[in-house]
Backbone as a printed PyTorch tensor [residue, N CA C, xyz], in Angstrom:
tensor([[[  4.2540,  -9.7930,   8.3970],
         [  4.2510,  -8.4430,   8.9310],
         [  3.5190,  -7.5120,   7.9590]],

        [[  2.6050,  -6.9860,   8.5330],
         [  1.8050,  -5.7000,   7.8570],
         [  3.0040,  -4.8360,   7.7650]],

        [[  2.5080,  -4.6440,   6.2880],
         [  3.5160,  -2.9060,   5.7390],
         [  2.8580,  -1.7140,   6.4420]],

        [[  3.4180,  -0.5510,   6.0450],
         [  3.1410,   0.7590,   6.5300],
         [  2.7540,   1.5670,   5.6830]],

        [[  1.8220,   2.5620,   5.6520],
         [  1.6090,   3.7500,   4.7400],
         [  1.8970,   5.2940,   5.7440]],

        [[  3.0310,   5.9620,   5.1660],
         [  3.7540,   7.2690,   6.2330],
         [  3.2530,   8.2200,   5.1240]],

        [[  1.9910,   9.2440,   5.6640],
         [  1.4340,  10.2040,   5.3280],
         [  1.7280,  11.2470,   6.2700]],

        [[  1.4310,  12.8750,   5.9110],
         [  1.3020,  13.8880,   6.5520],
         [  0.1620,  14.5480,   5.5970]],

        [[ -0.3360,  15.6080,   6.6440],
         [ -1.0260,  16.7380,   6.2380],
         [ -0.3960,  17.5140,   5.3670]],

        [[ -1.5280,  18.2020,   4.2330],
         [ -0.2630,  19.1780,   3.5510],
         [ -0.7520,  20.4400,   4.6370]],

        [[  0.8900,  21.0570,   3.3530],
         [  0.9860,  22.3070,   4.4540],
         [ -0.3220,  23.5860,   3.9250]],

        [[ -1.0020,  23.5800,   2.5880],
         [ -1.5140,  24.4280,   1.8980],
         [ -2.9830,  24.2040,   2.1750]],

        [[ -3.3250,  22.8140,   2.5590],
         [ -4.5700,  22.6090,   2.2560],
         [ -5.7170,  23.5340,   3.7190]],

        [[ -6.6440,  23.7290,   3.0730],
         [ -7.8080,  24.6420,   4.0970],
         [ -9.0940,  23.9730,   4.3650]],

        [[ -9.1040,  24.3570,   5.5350],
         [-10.3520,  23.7500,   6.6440],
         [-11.4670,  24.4100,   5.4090]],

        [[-12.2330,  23.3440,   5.3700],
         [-13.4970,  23.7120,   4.5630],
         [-13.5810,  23.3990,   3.4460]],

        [[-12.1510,  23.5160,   2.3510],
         [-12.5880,  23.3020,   1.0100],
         [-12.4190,  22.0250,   0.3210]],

        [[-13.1780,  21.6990,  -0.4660],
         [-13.2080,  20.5160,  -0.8740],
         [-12.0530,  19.5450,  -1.9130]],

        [[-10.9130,  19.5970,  -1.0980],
         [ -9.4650,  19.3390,  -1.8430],
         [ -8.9240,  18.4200,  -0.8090]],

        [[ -8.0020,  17.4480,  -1.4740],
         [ -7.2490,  16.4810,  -0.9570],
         [ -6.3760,  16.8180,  -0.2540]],

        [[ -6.2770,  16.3450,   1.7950],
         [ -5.3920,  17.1820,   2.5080],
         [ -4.4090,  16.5740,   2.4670]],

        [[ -4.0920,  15.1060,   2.4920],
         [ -3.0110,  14.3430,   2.5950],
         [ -2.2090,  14.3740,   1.5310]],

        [[ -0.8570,  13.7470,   2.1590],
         [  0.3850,  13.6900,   0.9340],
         [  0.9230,  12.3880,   1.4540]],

        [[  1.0990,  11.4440,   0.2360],
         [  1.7830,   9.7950,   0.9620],
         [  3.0870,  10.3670,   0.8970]],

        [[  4.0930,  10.1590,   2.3040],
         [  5.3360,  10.4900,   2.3420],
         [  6.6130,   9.0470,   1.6960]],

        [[  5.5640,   8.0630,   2.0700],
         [  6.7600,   6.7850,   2.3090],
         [  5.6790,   5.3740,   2.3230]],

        [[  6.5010,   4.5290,   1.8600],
         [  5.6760,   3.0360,   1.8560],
         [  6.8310,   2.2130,   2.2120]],

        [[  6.3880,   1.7360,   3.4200],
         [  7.1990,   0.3210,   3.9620],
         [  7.1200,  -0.6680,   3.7440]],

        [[  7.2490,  -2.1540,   3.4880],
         [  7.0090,  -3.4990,   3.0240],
         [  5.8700,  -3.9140,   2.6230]],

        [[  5.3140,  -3.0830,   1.6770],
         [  4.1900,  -2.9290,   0.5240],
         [  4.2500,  -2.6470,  -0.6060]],

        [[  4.0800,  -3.2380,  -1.7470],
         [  4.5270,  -3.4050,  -3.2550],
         [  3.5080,  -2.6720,  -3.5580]],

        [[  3.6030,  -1.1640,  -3.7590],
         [  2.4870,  -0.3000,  -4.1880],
         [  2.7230,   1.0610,  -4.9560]],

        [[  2.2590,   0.9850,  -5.4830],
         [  2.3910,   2.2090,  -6.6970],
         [  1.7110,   3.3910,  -6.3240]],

        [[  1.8620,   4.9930,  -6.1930],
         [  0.6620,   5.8100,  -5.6760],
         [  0.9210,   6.6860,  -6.9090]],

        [[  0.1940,   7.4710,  -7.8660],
         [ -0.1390,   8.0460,  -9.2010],
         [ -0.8350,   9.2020,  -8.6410]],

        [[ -1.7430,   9.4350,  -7.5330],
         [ -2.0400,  10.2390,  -7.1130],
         [ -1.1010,  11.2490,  -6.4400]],

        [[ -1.2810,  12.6940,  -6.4750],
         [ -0.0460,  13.7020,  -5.6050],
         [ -0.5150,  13.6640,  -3.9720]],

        [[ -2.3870,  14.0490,  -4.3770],
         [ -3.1550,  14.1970,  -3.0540],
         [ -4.1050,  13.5110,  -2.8270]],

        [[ -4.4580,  12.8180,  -1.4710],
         [ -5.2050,  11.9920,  -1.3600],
         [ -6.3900,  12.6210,  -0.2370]],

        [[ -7.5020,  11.6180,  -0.1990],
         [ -7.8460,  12.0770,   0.7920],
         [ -8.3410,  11.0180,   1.8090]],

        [[ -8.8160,  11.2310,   2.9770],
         [ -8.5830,  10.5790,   4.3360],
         [ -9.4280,   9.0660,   3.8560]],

        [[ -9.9760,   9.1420,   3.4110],
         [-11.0850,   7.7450,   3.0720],
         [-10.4650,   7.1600,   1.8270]],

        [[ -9.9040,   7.6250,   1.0900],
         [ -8.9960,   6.8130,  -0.0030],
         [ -7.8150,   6.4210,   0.5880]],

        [[ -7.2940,   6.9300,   1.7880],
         [ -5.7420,   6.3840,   2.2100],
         [ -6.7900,   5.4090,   3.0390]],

        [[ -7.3320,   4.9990,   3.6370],
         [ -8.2280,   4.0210,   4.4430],
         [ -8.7470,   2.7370,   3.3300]],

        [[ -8.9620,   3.5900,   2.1470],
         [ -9.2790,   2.0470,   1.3680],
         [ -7.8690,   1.2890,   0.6800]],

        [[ -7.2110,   2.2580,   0.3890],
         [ -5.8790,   1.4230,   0.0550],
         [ -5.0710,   0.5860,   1.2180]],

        [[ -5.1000,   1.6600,   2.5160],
         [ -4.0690,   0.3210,   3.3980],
         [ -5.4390,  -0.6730,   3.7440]],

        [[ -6.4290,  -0.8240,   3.9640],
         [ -7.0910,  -1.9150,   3.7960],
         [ -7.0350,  -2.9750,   3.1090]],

        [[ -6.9360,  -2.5300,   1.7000],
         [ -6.8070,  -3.2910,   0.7820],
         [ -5.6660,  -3.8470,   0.3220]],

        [[ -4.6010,  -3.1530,   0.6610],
         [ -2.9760,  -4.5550,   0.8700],
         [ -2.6280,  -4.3390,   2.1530]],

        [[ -3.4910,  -4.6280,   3.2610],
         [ -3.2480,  -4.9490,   4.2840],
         [ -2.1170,  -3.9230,   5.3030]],

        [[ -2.2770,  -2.5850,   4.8840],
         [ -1.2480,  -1.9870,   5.7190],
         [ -1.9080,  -0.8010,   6.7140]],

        [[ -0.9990,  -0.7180,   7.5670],
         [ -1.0020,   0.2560,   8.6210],
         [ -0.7630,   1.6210,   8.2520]],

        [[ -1.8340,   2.5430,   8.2690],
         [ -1.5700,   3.9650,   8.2990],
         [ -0.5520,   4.7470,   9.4840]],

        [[  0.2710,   5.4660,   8.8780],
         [  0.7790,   6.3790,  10.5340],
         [  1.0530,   8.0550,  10.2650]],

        [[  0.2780,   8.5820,  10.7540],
         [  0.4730,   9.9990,  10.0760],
         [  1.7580,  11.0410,  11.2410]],

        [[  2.2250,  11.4370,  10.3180],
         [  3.4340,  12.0630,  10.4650],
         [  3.4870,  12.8990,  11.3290]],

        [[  3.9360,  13.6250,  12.4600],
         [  3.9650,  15.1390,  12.8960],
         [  4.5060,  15.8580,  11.8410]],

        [[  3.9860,  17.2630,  12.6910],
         [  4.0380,  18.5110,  11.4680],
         [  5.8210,  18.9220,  12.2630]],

        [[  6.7690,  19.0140,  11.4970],
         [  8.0480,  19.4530,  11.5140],
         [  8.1000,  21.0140,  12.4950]],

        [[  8.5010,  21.2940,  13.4600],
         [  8.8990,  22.6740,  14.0250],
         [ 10.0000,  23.2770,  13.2600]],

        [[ 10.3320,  23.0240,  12.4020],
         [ 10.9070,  24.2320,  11.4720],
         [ 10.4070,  24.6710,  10.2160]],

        [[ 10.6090,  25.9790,   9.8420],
         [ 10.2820,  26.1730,   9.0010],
         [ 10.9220,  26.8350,   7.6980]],

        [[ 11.1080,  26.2770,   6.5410],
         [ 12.1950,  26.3400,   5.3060],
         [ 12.0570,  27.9650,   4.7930]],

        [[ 12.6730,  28.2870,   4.5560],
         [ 12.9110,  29.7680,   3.2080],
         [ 13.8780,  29.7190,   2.4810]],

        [[ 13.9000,  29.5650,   1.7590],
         [ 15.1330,  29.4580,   0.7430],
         [ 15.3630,  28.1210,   1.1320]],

        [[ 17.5170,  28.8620,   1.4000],
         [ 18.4470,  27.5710,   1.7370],
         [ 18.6940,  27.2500,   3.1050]],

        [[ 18.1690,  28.6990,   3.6720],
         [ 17.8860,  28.3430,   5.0130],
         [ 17.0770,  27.5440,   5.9560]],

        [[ 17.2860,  27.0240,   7.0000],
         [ 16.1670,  26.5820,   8.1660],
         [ 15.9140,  27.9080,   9.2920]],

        [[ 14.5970,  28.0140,   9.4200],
         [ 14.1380,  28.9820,  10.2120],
         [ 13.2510,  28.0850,  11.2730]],

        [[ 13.8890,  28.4380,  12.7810],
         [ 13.1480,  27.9900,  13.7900],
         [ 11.9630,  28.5980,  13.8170]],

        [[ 11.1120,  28.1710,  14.0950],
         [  9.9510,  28.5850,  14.7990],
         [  9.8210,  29.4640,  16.0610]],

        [[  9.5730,  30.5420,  16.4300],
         [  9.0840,  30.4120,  17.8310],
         [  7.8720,  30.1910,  18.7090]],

        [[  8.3620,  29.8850,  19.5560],
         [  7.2830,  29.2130,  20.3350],
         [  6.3010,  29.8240,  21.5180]]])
């Protein structure tokens, strides 16, 4: 069984500039180390290539944090 690599978008990163958008959230049945904070779309493509795993990118969460609170969104 192919492992998994569970990424999301960050929440900070901007259309246009030249910075790493991804964040690895989670690694499933893959013996892998990540040293990097931010990645970007063609480096998460050469790593699950290269131990054989499946990318799956995350939805973006409908809530949104402040403090200690959870703040819904509206819609």
């Amino acid at each position: 069984m192919a492992g998994k690599i569970f990424y999301r978008e960050r929440t900070k990163s901007v259309e246009g500039k030249q910075q790493p958008r991804f964040r690895i959230v989670a690694v499933a049945d893959v013996n892998l180390k990540i040293f990097g904070e931010h990645v970007r779309k063609s480096e998460l493509e050469a790593i699950a290539k290269a131990v054989g795993a499946e990318l799956v990118l995350l939805p973006p969460g409908d809530k949104k944090r402040k403090g200690n609170k959870d703040v819904t969104l509206d819609q």
